[in-house]
C-alpha positions in Angstrom: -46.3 -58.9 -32.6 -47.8 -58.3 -29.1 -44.2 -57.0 -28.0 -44.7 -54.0 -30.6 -48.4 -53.5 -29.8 -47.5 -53.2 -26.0 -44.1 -50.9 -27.1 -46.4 -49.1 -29.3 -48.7 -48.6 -26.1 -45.8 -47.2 -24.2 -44.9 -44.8 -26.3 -48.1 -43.3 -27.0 -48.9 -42.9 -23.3 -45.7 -41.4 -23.0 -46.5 -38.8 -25.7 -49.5 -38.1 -24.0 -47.8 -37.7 -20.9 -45.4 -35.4 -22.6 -48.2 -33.4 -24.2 -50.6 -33.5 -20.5 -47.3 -31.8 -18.2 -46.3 -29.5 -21.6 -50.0 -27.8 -21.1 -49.4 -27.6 -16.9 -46.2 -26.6 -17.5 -47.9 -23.4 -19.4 -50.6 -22.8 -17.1 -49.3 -19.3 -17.1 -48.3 -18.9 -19.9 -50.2 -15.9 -21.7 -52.4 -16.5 -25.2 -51.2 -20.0 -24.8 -53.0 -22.5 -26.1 -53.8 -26.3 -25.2 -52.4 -29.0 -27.0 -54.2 -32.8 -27.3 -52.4 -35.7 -28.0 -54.7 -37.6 -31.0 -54.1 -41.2 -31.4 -55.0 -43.7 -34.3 -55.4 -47.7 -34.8 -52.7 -49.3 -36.3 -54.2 -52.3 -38.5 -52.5 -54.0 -41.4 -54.2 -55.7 -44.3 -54.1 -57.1 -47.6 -56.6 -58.6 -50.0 -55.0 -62.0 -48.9 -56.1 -61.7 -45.6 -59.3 -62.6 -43.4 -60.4 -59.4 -42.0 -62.5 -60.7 -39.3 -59.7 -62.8 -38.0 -57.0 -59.9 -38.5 -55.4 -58.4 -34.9 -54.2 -54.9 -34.9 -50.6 -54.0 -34.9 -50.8 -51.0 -31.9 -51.7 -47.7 -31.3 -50.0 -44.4 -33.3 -49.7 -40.7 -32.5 -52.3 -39.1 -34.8 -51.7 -35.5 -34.2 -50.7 -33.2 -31.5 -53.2 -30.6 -32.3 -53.9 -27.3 -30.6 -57.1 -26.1 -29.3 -57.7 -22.4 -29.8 -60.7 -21.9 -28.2 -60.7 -19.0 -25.5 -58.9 -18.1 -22.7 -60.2 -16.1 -19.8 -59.0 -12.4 -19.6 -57.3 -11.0 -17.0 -57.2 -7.0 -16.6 -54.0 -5.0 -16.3 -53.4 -1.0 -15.8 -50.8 -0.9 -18.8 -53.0 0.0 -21.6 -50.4 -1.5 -24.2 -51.8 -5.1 -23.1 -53.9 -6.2 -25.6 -56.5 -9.0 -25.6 -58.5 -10.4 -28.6 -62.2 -11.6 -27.9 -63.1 -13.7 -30.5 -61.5 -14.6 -33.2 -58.1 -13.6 -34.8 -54.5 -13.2 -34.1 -52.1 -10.4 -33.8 -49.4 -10.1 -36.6 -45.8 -9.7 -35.9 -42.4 -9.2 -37.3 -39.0 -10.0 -36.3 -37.4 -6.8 -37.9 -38.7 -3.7 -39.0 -38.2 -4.6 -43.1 -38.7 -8.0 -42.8 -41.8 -9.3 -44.7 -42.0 -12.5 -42.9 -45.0 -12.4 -40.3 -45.8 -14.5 -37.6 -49.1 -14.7 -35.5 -49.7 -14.9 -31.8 -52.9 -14.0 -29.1 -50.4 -13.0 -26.8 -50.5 -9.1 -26.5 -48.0 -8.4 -23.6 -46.7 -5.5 -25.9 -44.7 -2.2 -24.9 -42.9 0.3 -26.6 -39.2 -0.2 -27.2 -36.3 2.4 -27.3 -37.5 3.7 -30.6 -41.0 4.1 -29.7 -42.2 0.7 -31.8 -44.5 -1.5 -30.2 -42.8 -4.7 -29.6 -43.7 -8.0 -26.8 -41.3 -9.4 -24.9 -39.3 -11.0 -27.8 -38.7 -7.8 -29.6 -40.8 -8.6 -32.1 -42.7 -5.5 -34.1 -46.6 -5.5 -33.6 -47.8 -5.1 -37.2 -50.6 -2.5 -37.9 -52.7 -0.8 -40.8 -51.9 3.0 -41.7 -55.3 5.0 -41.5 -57.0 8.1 -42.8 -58.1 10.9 -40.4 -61.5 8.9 -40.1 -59.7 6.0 -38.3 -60.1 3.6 -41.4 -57.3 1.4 -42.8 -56.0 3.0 -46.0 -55.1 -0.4 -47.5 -56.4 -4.3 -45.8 -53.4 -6.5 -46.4 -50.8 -8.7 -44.8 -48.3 -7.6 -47.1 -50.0 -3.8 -46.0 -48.6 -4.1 -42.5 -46.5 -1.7 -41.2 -44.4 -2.2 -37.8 -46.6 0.3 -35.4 -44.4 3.2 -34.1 -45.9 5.8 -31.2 -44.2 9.2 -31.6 -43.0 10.4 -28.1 -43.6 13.6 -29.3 -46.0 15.7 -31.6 -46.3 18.8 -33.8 -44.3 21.9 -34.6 -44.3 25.0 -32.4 -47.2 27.3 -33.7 -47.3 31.0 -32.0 -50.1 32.2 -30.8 -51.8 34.9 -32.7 -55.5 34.5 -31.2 -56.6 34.8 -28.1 -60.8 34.0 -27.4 -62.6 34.5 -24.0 -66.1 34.8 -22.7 -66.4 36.0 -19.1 -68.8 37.7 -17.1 -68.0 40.4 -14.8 -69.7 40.6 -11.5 -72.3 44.2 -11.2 -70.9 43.8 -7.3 -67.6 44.5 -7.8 -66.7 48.0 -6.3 -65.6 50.8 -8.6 -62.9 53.2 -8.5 -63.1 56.8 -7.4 -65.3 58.9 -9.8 -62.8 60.4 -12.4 -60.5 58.7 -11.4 -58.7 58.0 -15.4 -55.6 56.6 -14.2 -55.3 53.4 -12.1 -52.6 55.1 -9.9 -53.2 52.5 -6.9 -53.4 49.4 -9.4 -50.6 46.8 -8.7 -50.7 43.8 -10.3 -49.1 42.2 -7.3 -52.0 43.5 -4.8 -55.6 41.6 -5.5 -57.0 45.0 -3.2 -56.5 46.8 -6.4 -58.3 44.8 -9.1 -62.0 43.0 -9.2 -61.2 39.9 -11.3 -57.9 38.7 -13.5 -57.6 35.3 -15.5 -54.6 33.9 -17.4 -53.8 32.0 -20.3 -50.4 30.5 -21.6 -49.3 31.6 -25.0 -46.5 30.4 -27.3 -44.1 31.9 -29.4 -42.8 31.1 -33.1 -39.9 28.6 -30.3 -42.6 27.0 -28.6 -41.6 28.6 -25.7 -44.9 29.4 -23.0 -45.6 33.2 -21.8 -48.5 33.3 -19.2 -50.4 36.5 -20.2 -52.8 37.8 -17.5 -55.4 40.2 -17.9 -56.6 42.3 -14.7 -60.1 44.0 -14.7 -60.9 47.2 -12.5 -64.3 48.6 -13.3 -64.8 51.8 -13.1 -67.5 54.7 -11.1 -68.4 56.6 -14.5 -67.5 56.4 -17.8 -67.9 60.2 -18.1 -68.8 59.7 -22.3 -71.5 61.2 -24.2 -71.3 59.0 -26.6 -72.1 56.2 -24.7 -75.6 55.4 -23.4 -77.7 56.4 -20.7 -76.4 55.2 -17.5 -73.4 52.7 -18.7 -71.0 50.4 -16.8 -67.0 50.3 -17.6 -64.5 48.1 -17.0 -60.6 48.7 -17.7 -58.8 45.6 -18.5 -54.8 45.3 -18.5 -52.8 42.6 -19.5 -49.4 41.5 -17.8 -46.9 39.2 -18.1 -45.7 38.7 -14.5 -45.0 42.0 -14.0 -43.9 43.2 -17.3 -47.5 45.4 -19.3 -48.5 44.8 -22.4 -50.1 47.9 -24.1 -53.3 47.3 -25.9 -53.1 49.4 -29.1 -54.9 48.2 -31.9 -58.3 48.1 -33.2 -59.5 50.5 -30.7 -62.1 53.5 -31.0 -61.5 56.2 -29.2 -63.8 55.7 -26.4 -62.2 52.4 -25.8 -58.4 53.7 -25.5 -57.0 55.1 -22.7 -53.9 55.0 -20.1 -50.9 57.2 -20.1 -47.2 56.2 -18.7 -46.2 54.9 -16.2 -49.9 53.0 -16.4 -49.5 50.5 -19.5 -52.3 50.9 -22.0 -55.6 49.4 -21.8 -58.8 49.1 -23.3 -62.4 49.9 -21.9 -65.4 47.5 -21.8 -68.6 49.1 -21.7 -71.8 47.4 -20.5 -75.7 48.4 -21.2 -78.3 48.0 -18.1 -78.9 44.9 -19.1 -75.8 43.2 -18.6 -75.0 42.6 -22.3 -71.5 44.0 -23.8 -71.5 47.5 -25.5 -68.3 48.0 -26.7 -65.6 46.5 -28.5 -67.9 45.2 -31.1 -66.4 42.8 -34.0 -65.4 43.2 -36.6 -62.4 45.3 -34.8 -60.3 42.8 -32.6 -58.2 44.2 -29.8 -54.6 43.7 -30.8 -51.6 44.5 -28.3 -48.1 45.7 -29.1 -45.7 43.4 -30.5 -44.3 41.0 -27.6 -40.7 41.5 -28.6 -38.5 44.3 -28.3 -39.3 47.4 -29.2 -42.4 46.6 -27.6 -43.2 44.8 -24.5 -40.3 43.4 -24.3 -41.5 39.7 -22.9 -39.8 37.6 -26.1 -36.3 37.7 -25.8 -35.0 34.2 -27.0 -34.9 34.6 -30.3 -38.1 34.3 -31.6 -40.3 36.4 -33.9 -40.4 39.8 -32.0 -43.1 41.1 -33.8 -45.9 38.5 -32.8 -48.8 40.1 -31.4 -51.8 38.8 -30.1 -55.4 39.4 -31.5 -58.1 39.2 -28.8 -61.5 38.4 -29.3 -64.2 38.8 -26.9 -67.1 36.7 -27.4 -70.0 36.6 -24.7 -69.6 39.0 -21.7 -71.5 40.3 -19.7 -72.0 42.1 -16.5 -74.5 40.4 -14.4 -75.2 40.0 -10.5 -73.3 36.5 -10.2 -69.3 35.8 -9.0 -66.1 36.5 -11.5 -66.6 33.1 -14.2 -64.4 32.4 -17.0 -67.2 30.5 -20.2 -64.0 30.4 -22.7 -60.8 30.9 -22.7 -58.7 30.2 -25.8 -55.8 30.5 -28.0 -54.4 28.8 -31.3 -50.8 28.8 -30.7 -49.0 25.2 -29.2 -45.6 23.8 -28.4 -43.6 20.3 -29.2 -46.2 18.0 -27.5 -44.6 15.2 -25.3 -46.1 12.0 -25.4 -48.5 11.2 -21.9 -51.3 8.5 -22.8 -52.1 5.9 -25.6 -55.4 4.5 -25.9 -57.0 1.5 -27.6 -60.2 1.2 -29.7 -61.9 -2.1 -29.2 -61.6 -1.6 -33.1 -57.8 -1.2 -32.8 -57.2 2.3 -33.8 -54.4 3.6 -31.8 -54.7 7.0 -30.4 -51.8 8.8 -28.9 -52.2 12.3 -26.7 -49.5 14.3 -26.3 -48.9 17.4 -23.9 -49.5 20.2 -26.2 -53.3 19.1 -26.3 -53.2 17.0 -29.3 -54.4 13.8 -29.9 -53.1 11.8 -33.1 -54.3 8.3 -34.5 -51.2 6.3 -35.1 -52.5 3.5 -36.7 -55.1 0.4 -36.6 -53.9 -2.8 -35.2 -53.6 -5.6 -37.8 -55.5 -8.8 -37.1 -55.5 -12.2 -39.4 -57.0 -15.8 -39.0 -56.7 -19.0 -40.6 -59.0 -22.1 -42.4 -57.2 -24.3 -40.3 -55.7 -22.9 -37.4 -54.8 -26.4 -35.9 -52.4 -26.7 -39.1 -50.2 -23.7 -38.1 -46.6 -24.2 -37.3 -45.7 -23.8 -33.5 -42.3 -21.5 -33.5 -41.8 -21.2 -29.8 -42.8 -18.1 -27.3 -46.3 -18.5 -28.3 -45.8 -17.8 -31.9 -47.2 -19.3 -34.8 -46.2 -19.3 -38.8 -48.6 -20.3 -41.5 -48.0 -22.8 -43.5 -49.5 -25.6 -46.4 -52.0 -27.0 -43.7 -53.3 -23.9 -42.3 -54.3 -21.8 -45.7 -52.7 -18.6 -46.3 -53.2 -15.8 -43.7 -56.7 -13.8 -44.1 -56.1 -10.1 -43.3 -59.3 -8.6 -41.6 -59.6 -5.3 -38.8 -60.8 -5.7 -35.1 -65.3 -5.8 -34.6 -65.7 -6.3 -38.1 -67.1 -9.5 -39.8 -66.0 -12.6 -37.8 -62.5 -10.9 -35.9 -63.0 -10.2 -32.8 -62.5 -7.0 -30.5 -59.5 -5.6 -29.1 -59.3 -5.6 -25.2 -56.7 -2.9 -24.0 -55.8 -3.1 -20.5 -56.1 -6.7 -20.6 -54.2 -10.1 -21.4 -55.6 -13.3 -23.1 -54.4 -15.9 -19.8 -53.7 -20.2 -21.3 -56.6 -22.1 -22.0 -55.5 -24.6 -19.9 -58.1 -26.1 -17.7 -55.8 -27.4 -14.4 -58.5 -30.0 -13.2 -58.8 -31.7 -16.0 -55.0 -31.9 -17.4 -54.6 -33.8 -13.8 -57.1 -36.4 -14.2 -55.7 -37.0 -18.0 -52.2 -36.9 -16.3 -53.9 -39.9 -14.1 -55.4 -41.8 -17.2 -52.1 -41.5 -19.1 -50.1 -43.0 -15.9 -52.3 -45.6 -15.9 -51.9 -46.0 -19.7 -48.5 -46.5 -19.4 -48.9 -48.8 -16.2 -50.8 -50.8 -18.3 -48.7 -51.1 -21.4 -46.0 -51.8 -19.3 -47.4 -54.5 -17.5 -48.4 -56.0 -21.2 -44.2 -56.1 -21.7 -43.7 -57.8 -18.6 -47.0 -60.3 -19.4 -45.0 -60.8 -23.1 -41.6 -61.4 -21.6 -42.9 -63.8 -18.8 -44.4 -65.5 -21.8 -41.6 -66.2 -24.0 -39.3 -67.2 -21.1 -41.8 -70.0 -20.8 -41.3 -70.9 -23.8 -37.8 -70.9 -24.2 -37.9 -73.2 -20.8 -40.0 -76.0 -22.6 -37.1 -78.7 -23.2 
């Protein structure tokens, strides 16, 4: 009998030695999590027997049980690394139709050849779908999609708008009185002009124009029409060095230019700074861009696009060139250039065309009994019979806690103290050991006796 209690000693400080350099081992290990060996009596016993006299028949392995309490976090600069403080666990996939889910707090994710978000096992980060508010459509396990980040965006849109608000500086000097025709202007020479600004437009391709528009202002109007003692301004618009004639919505007053001077339009100004003239609801349209026209769109897109431009606030005061707004509606296939991370999980993905596009919300789940889940390697878990069924739940709400982005959930493993229980269990098994060779010493005596 005391042979098996002192074998059963053994083995048990063996196990825990197993278990003590199994969490050193994984010191690094990220979102892993600390395992105790749990030991138990072993005492036999019948109704035959005197309890009080009874000896115990050893020691057993209890359990093995993990401890999921938290890990520190340590930051990164790859904004795919995802930490969880508080409760919860990631949900994964092995294949991109596969409905069986495993569960980890290790978020060393990154986006694979197919732009899905996958760790270092290849395994699919699961996530909610969303509506445009950034809530989950549907809170499910079996709801869980495999999260995919475009690497690009959109469709091309031409531009058909164009918005600004400027102001043009009272200082500027004026051309010669009379002089109707900007003979000297060159687009090339910045002596010729007071102020220019550009802005990129697209065609029906995608494909980017930079339109500039050049504004000269000019010694006297020379219209009765106009009010006492007005301010003008002639504004062109170029592509490099190709004009663009300004033809529509204009009165009059507001046309002028004759070849080889493209055609331009005439802002007026009051004595108090404000605009005059073009007043809405007449937007200044150009020429069509293609050909016949100005002849700048000439790769096969839509060569009648023109553009429709809007003034809003301008205004001729005593202060430098400034640009308020400058707009336009059209945009190109946008490339993918930063994702984002909501500490409640929404993923957020900005492309190069300007816009930004919720992908989807990253799933989360926890457990009744966490320390019931099945261990499947790479710091993966699968539920099972002890642990309850998976409960779905989204990041900062109820009990689950936030997502960290830029950040990794390090082992829970305290160093200091798996070395003194590495000590403890030596000893254990010293001691044990020593009870074998106390046993064996024994019964030699015994078989001696003659």
């Amino acid at each position: 009998m005391s042979f098996n209690n002192a074998l059963s000693g053994v083995n048990a400080a063996q196990k825990d030695l197993n278990v003590t350099a199994n969490n050193i081992a994984n010191v690094n290990t990220t979102g892993f999590k600390e395992s105790r060996a749990e030991f138990a009596d072993v005492y036999a016993n019948s109704i035959f027997v005197n309890a009080k006299t009874q000896v115990g028949n050893g020691v057993a392995t209890g359990a093995v049980a993990q401890q999921f309490h938290q890990g520190a976090l340590q930051f990164t600069n790859n904004s795919l690394d995802l930490a969880i403080q508080g409760n919860g666990m990631f949900v994964t996939s092995d294949g991109l139709t596969n409905l069986d889910r495993t569960f980890t707090r290790a978020g060393a994710f990154k986006l694979n050849e197919n732009s899905y978000v996958v760790n270092n096992q290849g395994h699919f980060l699961q996530g909610y779908e969303i509506n445009a508010d950034g809530t989950p459509k549907a809170v499910s396990i079996s709801a869980t999609k495999p999260i995919q980040v475009p690497d690009r965006a959109g469709q091309p849109e031409k531009t058909g708008l164009i918005e600004a608000s400027f102001n043009l500086p009272s200082t500027s000097s004026p051309l010669p009185a009379g002089d109707t025709l900007p003979s000297n202007f060159d687009p090339k020479d910045s002596k010729t002009y007071s102020a220019s600004t550009s802005v990129v437009v697209y065609d029906s391709l995608g494909e980017p124009h930079t339109i500039t528009k050049y504004f000269i202002k000019e010694a006297d109007p020379a219209d009765p029409a106009l009010p006492a003692n007005p301010t003008a301004w002639r504004m062109y618009m170029y592509q490099g060095d190709k004009p663009i004639d300004i033809v529509g919505g204009l009165t009059p007053t507001m046309q002028f230019g004759l070849d080889p001077a493209p055609a331009g339009a005439r802002i007026t100004f009051g004595a108090d700074g404000k605009m005059i003239t073009p007043t809405l609801p007449n937007p200044i349209e150009t020429e069509p861009l293609g050909t016949p026209g100005a002849g700048i769109i000439t790769n096969g897109a839509d060569p009648a696009q023109a553009l429709e431009i809007r003034l809003g606030t301008v205004t001729q005061y005593a202060s430098p060139f400034e640009v308020n707004r400058l707009t336009q509606d059209g945009s190109t296939v946008g490339r993918l250039t930063k994702v984002e991370i909501t500490p409640d999980g929404v993923i957020s993905a900005t492309y190069s065309n300007a816009t930004t596009v919720k992908v989807a919300m990253v799933a989360m789940a926890k457990f009744a009994n966490s320390q019931g889940l099945t261990q499947v390697g790479d710091t993966s878990w699968r539920q099972s019979l002890l642990s309850g069924d998976a409960l779905p739940g989204t990041p900062n709400t109820g009990t689950f806690g936030t997502i960290k982005s830029s950040a990794l959930e390090q082992s829970n493993v305290d160093l200091t103290n798996e070395l003194v229980d590495l000590i403890t269990a030596q000893r254990n098994f010293q001691a044990n050991s020593r009870s074998l060779e106390v046993n064996s010493s024994l019964q030699q005596t015994i078989l001696q006796i003659r």
